[in-house]
Backbone as JSON, one array per atom type, in Angstrom:
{
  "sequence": "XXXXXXXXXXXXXXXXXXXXXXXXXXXXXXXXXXXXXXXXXXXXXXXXXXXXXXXXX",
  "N": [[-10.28, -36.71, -30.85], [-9.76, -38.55, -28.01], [-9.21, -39.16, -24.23], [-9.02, -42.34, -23.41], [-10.81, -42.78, -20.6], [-12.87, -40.54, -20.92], [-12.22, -38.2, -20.4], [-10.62, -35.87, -21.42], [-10.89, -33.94, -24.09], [-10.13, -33.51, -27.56], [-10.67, -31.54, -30.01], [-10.58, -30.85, -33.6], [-11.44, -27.91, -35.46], [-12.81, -26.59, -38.2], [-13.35, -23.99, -39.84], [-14.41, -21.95, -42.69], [-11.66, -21.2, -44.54], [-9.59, -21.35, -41.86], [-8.0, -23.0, -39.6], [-8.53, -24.53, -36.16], [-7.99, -25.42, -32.71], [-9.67, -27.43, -30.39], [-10.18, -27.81, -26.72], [-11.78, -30.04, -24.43], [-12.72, -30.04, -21.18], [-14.33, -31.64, -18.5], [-16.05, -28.65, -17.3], [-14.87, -26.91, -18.53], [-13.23, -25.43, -21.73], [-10.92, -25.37, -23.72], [-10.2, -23.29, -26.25], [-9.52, -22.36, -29.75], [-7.34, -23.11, -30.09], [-3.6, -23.71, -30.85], [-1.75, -26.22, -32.58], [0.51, -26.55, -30.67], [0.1, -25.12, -28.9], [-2.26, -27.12, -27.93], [-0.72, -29.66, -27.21], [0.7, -28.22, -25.32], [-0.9, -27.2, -23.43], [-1.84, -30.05, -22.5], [0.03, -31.59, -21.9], [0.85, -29.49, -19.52], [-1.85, -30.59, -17.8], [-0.74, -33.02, -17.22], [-1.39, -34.9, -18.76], [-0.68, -37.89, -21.14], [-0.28, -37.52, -24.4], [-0.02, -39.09, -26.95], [-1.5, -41.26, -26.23], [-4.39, -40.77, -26.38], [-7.24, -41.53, -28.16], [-8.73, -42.19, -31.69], [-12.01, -40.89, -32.57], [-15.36, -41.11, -32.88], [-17.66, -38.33, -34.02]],
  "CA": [[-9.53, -37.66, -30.08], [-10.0, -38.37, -26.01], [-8.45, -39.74, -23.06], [-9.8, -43.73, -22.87], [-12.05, -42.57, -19.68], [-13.33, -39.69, -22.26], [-11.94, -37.35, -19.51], [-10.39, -35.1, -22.0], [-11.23, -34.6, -25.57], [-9.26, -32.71, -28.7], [-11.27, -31.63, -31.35], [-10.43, -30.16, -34.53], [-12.25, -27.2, -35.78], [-12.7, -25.89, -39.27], [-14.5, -22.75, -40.12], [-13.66, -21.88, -43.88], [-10.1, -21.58, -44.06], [-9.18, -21.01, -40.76], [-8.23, -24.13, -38.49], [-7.63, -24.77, -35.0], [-8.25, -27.23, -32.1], [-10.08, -27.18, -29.39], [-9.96, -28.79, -25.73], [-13.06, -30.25, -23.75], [-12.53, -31.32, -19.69], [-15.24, -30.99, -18.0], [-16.61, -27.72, -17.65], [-13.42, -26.07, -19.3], [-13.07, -25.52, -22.55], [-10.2, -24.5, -24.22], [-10.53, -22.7, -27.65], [-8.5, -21.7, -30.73], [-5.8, -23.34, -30.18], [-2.31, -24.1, -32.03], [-1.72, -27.81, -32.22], [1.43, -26.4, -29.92], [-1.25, -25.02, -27.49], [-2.85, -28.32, -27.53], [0.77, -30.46, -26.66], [1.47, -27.5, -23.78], [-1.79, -27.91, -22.34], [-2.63, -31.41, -22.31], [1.47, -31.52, -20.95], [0.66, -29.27, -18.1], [-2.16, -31.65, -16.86], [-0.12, -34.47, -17.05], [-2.29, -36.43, -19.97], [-0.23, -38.33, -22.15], [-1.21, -37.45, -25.66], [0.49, -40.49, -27.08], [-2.43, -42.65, -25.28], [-5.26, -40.36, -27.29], [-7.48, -42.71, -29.26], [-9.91, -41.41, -32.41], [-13.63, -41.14, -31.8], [-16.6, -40.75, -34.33], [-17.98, -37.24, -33.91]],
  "C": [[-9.85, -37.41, -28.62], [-9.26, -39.51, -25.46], [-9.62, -41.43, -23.69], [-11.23, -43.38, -21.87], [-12.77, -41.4, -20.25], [-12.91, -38.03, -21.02], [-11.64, -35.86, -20.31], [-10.3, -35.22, -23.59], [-10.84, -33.14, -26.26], [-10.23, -32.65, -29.48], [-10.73, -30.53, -32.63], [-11.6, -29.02, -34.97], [-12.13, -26.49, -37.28], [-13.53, -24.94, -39.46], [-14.15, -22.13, -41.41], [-12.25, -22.33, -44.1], [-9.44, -21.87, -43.16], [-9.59, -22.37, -40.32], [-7.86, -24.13, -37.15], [-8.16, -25.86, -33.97], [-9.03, -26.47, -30.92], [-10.41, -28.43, -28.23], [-11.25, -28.89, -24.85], [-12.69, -30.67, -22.35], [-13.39, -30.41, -18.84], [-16.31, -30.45, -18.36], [-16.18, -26.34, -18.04], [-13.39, -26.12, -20.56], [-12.04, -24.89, -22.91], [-10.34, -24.18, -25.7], [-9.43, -21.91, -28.42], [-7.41, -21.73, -30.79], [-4.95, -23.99, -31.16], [-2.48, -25.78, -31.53], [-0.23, -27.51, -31.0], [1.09, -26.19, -28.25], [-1.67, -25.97, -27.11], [-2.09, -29.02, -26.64], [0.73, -29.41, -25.4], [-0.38, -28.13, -22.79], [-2.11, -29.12, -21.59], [-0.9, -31.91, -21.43], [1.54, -31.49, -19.41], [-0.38, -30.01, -16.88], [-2.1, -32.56, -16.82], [-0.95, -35.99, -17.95], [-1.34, -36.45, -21.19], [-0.69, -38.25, -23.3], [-1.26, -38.54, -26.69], [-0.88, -41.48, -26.86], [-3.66, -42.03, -26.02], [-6.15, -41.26, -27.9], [-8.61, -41.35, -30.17], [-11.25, -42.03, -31.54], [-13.94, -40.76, -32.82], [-17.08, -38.9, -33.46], [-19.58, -37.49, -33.81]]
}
């Protein structure tokens, strides 16, 4: 999922069992995060997650 202007982008990650998410802006990445991690982050820089759309991979 990403912002409309593709500013910031969610991705899911699977690696066997083990899942988690990860955040793209920029030249930032955030990694291994909780979907709770995701919501605080994307919170603290003021991007509505609500507004999100899917994307093809």
């Amino acid at each position: 999922m990403q912002t409309r202007d593709g500013q910031w982008r969610v991705e899911a990650v699977v690696r066997r069992r083990t899942r988690w998410y990860r955040i793209v802006h920029g030249d930032e990445v955030y990694d291994r995060l909780s979907i709770a991690g995701v919501e605080r982050v994307l919170d603290e820089a003021g991007v509505d997650r609500h507004l999100l759309i899917e994307v093809e991979q």
